[in-house]
mmCIF file of the protein (N, C-alpha, C, O) and its ligand, coordinates in Angstrom:
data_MODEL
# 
_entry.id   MODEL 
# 
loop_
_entity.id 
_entity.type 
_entity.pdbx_number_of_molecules 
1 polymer     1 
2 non-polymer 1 
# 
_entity_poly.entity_id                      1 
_entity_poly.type                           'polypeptide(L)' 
_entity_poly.nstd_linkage                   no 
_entity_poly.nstd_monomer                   no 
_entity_poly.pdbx_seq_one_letter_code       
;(UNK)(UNK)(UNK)(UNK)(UNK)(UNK)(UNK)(UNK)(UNK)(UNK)(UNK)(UNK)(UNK)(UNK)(UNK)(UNK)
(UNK)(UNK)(UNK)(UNK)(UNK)(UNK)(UNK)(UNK)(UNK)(UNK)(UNK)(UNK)(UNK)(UNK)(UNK)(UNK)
(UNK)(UNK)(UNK)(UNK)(UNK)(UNK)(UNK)(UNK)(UNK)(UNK)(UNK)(UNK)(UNK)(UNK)(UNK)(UNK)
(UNK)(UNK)(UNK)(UNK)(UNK)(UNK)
;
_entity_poly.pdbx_seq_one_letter_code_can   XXXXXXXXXXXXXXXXXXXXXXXXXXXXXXXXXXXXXXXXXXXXXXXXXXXXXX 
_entity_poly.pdbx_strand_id                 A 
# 
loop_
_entity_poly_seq.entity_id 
_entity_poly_seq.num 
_entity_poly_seq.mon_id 
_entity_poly_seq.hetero 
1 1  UNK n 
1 2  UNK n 
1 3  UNK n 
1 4  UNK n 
1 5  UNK n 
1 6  UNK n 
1 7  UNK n 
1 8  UNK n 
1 9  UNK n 
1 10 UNK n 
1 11 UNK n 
1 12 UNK n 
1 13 UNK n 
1 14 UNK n 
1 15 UNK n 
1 16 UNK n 
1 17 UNK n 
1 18 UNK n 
1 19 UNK n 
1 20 UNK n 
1 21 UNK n 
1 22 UNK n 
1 23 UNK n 
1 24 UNK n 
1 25 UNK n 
1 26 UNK n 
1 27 UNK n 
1 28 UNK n 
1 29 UNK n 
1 30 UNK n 
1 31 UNK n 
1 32 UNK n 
1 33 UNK n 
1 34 UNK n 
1 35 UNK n 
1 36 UNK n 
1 37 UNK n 
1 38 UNK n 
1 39 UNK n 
1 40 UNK n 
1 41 UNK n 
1 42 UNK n 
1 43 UNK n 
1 44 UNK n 
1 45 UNK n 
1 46 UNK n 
1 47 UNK n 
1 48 UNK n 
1 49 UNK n 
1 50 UNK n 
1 51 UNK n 
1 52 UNK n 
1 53 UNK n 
1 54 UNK n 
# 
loop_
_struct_asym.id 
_struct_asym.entity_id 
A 1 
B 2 
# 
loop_
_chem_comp.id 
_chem_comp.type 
_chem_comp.mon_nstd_flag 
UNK 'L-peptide linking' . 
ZN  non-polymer         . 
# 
_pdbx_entity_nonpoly.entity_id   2 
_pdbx_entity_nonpoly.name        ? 
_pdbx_entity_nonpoly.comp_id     ZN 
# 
_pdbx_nonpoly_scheme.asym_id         B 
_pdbx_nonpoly_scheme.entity_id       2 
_pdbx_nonpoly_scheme.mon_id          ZN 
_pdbx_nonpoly_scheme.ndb_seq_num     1 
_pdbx_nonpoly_scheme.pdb_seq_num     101 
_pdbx_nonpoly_scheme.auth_seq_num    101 
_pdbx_nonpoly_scheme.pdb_mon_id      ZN 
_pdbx_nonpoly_scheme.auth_mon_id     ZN 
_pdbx_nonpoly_scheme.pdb_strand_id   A 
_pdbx_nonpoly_scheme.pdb_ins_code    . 
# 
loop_
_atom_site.group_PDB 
_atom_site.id 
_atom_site.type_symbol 
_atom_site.label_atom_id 
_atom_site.label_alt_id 
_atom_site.label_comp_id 
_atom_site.label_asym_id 
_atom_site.label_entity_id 
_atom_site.label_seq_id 
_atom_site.pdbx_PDB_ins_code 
_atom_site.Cartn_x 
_atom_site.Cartn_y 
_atom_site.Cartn_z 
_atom_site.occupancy 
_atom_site.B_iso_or_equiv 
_atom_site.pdbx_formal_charge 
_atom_site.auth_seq_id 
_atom_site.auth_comp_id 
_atom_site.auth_asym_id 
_atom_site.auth_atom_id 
_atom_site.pdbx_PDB_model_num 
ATOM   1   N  N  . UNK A 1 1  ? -4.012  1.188  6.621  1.00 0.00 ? 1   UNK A N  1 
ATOM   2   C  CA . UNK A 1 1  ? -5.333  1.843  6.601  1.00 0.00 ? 1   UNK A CA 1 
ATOM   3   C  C  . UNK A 1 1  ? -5.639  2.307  5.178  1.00 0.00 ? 1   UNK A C  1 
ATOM   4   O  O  . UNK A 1 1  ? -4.795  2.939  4.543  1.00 0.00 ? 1   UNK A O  1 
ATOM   5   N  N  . UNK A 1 2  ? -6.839  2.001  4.667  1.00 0.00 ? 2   UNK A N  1 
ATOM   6   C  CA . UNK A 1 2  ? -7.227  2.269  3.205  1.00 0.00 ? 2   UNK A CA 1 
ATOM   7   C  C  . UNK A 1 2  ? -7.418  3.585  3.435  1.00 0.00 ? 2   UNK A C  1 
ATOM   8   O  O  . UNK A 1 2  ? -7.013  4.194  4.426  1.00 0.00 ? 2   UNK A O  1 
ATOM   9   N  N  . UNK A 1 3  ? -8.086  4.072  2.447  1.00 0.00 ? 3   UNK A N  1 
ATOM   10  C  CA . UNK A 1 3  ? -8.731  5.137  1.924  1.00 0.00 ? 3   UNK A CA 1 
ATOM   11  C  C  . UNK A 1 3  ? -10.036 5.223  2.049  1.00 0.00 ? 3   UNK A C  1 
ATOM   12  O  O  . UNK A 1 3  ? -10.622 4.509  1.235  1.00 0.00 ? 3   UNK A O  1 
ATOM   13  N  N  . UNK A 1 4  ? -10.817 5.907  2.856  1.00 0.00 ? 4   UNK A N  1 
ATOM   14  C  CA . UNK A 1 4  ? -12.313 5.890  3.084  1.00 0.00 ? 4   UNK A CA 1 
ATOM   15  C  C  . UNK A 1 4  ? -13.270 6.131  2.293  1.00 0.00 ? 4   UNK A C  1 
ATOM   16  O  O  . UNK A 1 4  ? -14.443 5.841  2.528  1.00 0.00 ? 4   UNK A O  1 
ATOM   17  N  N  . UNK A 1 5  ? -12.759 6.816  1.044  1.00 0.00 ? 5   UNK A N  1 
ATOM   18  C  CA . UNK A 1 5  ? -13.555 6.495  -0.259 1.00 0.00 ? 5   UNK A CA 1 
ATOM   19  C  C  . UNK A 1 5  ? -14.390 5.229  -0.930 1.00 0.00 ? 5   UNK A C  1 
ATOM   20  O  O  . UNK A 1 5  ? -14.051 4.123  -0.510 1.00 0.00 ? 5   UNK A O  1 
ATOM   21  N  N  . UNK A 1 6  ? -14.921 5.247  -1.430 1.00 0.00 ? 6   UNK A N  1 
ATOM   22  C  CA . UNK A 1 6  ? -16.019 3.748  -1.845 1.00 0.00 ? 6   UNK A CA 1 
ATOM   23  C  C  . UNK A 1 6  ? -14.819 3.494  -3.115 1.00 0.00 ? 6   UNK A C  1 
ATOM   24  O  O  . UNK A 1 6  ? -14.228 4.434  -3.648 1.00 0.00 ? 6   UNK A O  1 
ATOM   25  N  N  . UNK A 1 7  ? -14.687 2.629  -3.327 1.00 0.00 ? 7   UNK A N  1 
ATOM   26  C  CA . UNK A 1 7  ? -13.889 2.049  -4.589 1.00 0.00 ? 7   UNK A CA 1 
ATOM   27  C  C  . UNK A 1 7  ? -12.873 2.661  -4.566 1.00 0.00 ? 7   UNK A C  1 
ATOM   28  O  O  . UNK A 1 7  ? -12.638 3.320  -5.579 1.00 0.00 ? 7   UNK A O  1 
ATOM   29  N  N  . UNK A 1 8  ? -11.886 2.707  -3.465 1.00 0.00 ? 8   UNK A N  1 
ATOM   30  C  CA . UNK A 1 8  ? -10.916 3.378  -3.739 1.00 0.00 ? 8   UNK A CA 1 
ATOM   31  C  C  . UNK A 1 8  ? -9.674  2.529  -2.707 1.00 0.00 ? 8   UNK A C  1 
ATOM   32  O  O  . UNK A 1 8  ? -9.696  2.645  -1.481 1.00 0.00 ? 8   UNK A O  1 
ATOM   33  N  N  . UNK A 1 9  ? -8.789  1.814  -3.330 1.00 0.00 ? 9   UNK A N  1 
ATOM   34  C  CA . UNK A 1 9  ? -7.925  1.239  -2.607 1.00 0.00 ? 9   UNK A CA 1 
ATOM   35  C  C  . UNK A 1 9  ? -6.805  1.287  -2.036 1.00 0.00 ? 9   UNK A C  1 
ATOM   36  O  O  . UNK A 1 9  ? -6.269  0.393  -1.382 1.00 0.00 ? 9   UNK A O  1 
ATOM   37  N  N  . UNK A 1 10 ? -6.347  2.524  -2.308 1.00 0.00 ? 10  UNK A N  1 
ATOM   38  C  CA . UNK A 1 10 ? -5.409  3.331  -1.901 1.00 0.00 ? 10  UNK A CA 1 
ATOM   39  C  C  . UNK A 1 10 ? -5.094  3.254  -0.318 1.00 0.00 ? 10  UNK A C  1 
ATOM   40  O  O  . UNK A 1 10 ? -5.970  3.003  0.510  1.00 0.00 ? 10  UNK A O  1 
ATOM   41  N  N  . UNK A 1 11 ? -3.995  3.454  -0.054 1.00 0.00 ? 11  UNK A N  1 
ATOM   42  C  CA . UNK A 1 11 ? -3.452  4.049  1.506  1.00 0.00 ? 11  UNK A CA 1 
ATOM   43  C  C  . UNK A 1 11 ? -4.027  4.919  1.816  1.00 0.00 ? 11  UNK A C  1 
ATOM   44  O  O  . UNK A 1 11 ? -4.299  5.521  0.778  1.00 0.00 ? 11  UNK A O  1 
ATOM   45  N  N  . UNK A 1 12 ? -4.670  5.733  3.141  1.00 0.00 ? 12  UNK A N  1 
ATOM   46  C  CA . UNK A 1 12 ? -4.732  6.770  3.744  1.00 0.00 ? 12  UNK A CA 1 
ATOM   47  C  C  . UNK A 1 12 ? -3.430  7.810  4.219  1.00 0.00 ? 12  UNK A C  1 
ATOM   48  O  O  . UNK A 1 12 ? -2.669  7.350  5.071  1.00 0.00 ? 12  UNK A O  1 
ATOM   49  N  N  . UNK A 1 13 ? -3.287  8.536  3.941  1.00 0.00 ? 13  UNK A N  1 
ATOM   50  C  CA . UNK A 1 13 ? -2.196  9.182  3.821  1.00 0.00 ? 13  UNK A CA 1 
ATOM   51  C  C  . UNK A 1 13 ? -2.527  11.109 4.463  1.00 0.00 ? 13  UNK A C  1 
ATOM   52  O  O  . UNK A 1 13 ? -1.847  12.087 4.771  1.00 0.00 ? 13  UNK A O  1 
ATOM   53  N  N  . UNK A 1 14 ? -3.851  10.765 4.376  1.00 0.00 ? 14  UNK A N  1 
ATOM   54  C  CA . UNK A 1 14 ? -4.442  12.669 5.236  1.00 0.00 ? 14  UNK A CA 1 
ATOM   55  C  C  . UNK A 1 14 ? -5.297  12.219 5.830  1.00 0.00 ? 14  UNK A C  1 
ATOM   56  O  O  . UNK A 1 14 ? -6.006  11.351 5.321  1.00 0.00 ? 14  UNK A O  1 
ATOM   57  N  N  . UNK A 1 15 ? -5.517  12.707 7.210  1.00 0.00 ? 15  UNK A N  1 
ATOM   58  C  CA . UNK A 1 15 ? -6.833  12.740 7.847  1.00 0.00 ? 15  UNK A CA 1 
ATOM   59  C  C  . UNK A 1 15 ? -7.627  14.138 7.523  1.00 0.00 ? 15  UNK A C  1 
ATOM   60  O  O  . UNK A 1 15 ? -7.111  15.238 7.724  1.00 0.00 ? 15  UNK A O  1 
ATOM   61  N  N  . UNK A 1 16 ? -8.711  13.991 7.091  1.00 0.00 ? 16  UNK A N  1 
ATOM   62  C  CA . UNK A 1 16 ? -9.481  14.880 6.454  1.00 0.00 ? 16  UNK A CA 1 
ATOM   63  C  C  . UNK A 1 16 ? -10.745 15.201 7.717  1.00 0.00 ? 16  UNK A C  1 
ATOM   64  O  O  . UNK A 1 16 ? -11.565 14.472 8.274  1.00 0.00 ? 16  UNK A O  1 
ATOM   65  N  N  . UNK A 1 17 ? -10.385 16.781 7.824  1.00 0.00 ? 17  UNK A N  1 
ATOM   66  C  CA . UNK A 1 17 ? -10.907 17.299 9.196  1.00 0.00 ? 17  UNK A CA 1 
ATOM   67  C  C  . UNK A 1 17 ? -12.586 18.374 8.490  1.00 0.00 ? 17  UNK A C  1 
ATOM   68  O  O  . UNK A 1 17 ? -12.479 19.364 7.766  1.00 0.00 ? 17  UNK A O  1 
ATOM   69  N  N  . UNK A 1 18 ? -13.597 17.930 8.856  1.00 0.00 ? 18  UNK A N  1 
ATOM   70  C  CA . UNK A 1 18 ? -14.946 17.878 7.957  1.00 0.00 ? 18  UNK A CA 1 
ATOM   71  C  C  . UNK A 1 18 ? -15.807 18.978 8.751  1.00 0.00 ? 18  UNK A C  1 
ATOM   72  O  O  . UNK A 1 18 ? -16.646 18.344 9.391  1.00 0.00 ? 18  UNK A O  1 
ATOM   73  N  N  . UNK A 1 19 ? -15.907 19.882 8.905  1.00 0.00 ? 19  UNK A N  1 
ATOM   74  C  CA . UNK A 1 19 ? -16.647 20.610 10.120 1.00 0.00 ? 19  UNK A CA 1 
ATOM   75  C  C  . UNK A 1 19 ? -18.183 19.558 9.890  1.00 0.00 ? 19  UNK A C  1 
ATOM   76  O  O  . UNK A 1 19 ? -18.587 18.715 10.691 1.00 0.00 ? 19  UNK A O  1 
ATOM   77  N  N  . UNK A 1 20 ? -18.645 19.830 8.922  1.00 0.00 ? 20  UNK A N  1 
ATOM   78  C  CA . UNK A 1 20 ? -20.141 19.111 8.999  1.00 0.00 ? 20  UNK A CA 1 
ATOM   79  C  C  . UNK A 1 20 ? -20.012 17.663 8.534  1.00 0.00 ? 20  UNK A C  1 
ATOM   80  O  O  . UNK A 1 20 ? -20.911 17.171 7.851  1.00 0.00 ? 20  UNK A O  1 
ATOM   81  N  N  . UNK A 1 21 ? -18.906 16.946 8.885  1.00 0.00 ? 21  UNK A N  1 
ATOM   82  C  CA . UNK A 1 21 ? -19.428 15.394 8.932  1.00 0.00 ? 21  UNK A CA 1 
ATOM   83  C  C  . UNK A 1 21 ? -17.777 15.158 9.681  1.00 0.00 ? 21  UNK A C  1 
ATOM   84  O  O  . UNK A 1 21 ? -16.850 15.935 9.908  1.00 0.00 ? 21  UNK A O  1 
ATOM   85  N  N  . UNK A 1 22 ? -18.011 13.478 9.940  1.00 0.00 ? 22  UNK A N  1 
ATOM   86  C  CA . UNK A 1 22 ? -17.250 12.762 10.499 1.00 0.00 ? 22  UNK A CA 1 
ATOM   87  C  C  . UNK A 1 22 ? -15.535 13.201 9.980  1.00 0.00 ? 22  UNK A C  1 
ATOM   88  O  O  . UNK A 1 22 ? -15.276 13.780 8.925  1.00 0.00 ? 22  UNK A O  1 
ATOM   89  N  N  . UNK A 1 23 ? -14.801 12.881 10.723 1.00 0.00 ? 23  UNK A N  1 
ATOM   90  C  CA . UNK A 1 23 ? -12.934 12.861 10.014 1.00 0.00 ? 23  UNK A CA 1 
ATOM   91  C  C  . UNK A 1 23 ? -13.191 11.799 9.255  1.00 0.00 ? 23  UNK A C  1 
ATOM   92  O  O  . UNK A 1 23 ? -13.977 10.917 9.600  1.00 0.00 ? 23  UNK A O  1 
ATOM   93  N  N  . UNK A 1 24 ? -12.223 11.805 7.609  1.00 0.00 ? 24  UNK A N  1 
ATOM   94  C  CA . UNK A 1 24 ? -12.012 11.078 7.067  1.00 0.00 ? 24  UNK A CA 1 
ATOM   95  C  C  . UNK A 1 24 ? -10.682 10.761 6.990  1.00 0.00 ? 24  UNK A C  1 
ATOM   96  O  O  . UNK A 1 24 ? -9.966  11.762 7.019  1.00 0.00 ? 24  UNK A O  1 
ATOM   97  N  N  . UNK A 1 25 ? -9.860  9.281  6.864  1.00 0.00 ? 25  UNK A N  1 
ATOM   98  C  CA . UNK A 1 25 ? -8.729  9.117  6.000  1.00 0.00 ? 25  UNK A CA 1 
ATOM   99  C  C  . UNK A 1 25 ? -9.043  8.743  4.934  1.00 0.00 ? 25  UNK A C  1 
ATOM   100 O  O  . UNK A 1 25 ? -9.978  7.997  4.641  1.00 0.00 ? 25  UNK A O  1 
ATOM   101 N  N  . UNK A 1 26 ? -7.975  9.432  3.998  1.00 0.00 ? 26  UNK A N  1 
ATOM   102 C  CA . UNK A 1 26 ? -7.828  9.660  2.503  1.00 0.00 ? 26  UNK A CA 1 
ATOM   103 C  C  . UNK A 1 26 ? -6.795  9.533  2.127  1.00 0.00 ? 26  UNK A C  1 
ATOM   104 O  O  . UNK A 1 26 ? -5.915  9.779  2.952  1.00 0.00 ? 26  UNK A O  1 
ATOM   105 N  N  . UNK A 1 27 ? -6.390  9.132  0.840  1.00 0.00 ? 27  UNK A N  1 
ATOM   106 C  CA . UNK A 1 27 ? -5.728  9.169  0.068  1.00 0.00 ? 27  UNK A CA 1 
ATOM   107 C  C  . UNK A 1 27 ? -5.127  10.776 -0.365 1.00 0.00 ? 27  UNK A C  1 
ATOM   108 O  O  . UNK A 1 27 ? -5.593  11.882 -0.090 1.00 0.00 ? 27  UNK A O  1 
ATOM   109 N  N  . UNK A 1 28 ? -4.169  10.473 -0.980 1.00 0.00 ? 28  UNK A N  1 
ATOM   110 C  CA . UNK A 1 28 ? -3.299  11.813 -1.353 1.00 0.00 ? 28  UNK A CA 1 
ATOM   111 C  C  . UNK A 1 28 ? -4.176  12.557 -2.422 1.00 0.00 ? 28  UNK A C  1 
ATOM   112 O  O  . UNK A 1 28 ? -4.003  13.763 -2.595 1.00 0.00 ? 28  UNK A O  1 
ATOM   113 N  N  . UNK A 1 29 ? -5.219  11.782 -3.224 1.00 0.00 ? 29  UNK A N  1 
ATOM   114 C  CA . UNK A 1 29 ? -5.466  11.976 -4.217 1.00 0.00 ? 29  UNK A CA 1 
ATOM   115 C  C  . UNK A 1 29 ? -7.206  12.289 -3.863 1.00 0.00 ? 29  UNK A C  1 
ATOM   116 O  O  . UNK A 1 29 ? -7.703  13.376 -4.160 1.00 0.00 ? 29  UNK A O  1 
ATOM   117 N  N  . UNK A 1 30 ? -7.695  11.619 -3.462 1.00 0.00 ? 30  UNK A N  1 
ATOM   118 C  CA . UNK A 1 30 ? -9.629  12.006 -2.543 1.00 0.00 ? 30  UNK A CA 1 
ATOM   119 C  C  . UNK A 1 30 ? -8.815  13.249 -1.906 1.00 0.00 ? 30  UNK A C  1 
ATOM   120 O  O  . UNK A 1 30 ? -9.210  14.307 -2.395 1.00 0.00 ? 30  UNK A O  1 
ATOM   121 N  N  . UNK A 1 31 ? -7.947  13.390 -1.100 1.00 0.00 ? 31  UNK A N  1 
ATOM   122 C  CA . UNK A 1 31 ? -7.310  14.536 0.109  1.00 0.00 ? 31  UNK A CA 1 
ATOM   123 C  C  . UNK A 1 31 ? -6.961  15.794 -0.621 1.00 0.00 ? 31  UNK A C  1 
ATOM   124 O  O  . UNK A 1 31 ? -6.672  16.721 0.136  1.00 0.00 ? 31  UNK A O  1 
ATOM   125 N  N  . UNK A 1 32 ? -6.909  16.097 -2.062 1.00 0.00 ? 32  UNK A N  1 
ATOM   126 C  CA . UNK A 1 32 ? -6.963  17.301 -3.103 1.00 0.00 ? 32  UNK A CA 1 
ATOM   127 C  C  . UNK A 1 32 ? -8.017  17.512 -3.501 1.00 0.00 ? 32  UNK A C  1 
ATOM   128 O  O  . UNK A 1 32 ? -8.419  18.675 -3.529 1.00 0.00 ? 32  UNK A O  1 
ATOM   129 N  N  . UNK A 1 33 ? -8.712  16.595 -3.883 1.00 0.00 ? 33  UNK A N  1 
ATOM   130 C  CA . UNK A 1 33 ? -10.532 16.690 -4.305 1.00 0.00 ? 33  UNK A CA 1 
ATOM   131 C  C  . UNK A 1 33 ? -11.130 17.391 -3.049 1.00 0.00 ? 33  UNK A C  1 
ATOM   132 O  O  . UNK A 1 33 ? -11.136 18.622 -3.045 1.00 0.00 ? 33  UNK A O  1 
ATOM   133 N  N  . UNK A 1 34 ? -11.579 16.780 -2.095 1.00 0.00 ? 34  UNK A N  1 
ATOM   134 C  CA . UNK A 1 34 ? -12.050 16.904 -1.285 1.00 0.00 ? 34  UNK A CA 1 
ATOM   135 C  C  . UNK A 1 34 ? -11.740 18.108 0.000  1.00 0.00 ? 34  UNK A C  1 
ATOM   136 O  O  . UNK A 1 34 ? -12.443 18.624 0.869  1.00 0.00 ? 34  UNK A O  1 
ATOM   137 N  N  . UNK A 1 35 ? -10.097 18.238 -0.472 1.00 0.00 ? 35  UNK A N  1 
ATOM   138 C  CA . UNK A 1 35 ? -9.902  19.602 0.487  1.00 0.00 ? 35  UNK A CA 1 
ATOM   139 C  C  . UNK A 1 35 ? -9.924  21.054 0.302  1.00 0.00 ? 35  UNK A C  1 
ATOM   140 O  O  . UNK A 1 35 ? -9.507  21.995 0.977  1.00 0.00 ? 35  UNK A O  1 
ATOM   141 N  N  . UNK A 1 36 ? -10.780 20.910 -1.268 1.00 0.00 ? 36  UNK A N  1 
ATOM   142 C  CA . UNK A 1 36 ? -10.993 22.037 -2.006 1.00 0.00 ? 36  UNK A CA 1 
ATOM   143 C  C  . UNK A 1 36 ? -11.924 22.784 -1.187 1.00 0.00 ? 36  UNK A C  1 
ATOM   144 O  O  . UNK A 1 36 ? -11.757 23.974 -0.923 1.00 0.00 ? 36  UNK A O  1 
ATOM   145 N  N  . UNK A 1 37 ? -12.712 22.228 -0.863 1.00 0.00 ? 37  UNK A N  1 
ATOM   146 C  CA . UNK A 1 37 ? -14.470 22.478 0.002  1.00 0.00 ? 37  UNK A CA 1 
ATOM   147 C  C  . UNK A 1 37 ? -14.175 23.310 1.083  1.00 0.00 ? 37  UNK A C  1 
ATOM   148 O  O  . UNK A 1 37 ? -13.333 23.007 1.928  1.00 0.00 ? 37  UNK A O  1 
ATOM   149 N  N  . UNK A 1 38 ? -14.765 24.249 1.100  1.00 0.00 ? 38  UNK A N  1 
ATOM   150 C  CA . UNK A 1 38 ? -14.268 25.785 2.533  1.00 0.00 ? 38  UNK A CA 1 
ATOM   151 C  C  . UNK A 1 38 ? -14.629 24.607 3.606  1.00 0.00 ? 38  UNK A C  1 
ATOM   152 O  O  . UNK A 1 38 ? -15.394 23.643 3.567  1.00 0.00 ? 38  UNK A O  1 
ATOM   153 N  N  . UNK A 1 39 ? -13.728 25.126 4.578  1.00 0.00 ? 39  UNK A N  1 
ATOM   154 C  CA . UNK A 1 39 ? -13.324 24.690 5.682  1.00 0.00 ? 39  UNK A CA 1 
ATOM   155 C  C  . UNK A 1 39 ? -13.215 23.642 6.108  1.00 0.00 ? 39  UNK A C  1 
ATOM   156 O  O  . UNK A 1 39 ? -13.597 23.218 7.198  1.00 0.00 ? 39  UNK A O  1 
ATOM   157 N  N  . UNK A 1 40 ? -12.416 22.864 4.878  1.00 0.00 ? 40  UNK A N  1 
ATOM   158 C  CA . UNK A 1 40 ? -12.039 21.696 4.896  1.00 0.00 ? 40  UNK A CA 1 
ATOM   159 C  C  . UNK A 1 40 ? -10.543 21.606 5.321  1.00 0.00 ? 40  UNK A C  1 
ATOM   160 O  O  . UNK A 1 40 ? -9.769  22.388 4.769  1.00 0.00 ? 40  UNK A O  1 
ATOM   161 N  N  . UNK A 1 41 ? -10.116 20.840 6.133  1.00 0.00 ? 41  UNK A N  1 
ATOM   162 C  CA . UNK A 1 41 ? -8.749  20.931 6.714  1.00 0.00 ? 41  UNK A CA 1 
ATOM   163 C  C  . UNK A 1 41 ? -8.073  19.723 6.195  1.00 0.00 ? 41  UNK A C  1 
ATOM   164 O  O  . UNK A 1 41 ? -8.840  18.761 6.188  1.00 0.00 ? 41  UNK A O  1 
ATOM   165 N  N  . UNK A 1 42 ? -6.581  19.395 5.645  1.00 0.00 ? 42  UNK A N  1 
ATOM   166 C  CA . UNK A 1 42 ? -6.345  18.294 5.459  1.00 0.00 ? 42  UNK A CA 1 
ATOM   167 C  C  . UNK A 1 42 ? -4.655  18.280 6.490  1.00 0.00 ? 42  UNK A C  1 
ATOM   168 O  O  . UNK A 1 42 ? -3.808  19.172 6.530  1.00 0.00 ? 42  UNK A O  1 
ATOM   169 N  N  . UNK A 1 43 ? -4.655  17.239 7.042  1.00 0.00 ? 43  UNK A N  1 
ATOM   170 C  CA . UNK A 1 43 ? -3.618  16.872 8.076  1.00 0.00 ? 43  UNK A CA 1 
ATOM   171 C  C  . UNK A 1 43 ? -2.957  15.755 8.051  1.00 0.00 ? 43  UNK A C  1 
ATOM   172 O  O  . UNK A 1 43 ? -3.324  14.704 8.576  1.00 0.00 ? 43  UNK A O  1 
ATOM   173 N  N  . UNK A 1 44 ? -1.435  16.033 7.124  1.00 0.00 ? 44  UNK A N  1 
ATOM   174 C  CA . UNK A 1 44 ? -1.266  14.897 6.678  1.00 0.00 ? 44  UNK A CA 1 
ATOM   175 C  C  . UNK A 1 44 ? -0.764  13.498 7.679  1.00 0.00 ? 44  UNK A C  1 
ATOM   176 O  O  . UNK A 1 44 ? -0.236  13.967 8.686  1.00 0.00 ? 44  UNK A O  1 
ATOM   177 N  N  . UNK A 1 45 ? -0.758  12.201 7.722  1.00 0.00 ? 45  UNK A N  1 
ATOM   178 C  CA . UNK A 1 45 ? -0.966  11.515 8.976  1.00 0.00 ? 45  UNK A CA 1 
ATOM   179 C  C  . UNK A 1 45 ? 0.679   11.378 8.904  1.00 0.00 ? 45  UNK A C  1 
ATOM   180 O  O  . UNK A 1 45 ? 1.188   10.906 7.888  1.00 0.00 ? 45  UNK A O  1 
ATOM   181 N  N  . UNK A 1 46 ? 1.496   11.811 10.025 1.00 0.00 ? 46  UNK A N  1 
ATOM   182 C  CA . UNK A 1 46 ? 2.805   11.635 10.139 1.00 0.00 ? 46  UNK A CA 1 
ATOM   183 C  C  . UNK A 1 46 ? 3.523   9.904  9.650  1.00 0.00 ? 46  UNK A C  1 
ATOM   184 O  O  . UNK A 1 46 ? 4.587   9.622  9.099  1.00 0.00 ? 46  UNK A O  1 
ATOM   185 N  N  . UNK A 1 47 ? 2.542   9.148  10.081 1.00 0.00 ? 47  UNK A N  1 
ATOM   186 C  CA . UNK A 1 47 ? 3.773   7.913  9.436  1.00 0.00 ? 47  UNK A CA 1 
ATOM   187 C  C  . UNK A 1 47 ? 3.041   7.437  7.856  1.00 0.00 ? 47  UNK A C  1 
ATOM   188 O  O  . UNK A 1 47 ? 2.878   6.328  7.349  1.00 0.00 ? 47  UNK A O  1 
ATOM   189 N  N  . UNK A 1 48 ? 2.707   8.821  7.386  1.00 0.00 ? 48  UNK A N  1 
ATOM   190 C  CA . UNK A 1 48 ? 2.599   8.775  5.840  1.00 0.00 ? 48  UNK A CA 1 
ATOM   191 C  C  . UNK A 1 48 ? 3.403   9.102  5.214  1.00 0.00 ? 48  UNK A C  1 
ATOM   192 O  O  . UNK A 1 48 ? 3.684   8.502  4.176  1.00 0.00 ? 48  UNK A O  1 
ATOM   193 N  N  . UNK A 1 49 ? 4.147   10.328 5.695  1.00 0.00 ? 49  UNK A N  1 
ATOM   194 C  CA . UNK A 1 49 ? 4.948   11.490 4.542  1.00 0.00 ? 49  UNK A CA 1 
ATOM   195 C  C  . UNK A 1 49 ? 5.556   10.726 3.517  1.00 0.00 ? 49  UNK A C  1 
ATOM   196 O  O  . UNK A 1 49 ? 5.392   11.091 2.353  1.00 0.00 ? 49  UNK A O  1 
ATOM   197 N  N  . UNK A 1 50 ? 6.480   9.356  3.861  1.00 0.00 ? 50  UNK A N  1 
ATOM   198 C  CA . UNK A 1 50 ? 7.024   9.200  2.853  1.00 0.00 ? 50  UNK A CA 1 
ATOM   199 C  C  . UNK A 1 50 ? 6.173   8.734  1.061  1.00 0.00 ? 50  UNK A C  1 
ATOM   200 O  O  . UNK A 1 50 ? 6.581   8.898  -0.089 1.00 0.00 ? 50  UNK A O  1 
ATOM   201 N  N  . UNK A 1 51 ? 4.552   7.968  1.763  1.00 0.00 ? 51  UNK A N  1 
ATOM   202 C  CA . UNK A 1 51 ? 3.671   8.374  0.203  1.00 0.00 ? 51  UNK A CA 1 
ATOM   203 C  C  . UNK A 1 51 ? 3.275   9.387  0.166  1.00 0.00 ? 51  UNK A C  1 
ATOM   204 O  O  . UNK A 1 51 ? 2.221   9.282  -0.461 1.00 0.00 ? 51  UNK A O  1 
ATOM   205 N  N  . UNK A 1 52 ? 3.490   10.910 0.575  1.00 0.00 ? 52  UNK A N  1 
ATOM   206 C  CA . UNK A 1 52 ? 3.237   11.743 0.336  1.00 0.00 ? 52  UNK A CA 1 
ATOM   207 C  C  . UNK A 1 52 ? 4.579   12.766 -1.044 1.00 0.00 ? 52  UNK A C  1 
ATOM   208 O  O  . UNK A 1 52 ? 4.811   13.872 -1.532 1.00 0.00 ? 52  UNK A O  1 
ATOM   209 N  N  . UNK A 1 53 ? 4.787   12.116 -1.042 1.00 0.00 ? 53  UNK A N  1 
ATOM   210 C  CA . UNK A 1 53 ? 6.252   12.136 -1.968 1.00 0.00 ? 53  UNK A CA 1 
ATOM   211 C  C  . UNK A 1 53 ? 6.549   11.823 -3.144 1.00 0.00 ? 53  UNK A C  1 
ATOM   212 O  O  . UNK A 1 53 ? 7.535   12.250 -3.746 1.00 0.00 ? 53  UNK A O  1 
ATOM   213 N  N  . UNK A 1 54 ? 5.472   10.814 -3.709 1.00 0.00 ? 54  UNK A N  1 
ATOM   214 C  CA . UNK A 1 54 ? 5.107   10.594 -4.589 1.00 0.00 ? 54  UNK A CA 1 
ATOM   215 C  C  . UNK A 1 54 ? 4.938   10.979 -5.541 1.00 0.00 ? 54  UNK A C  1 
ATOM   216 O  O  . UNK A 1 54 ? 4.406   10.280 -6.404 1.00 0.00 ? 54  UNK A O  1 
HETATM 217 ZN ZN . ZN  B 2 .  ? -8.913  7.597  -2.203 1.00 0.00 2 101 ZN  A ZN 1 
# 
């Protein structure tokens, strides 16, 4: 599973929990950007951890 970002080819590695829009998967790297934003939740997807390690 990619990364739901536009130009971004990366693995998905967080499901990104959005109160005002859809769940995203993300990358480790969109999943720090993006989980800055209040009440943004990031949940990392269990058969990721090991690119989470990185
Ligand atoms: Zn990405």
């Amino acid at each position: 599973m990619d990364c739901s970002e536009d130009d971004c080819g990366r693995s998905a590695v967080v499901e990104l929990h959005i109160p005002w829009d859809d769940n995203r998967l993300v990358c480790a790297a969109h999943a720090r950007v993006l989980g800055r934003q209040d009440g943004v939740v990031a949940d990392p997807l269990p058969d990721s951890a090991d690119d989470l390690l990185e």
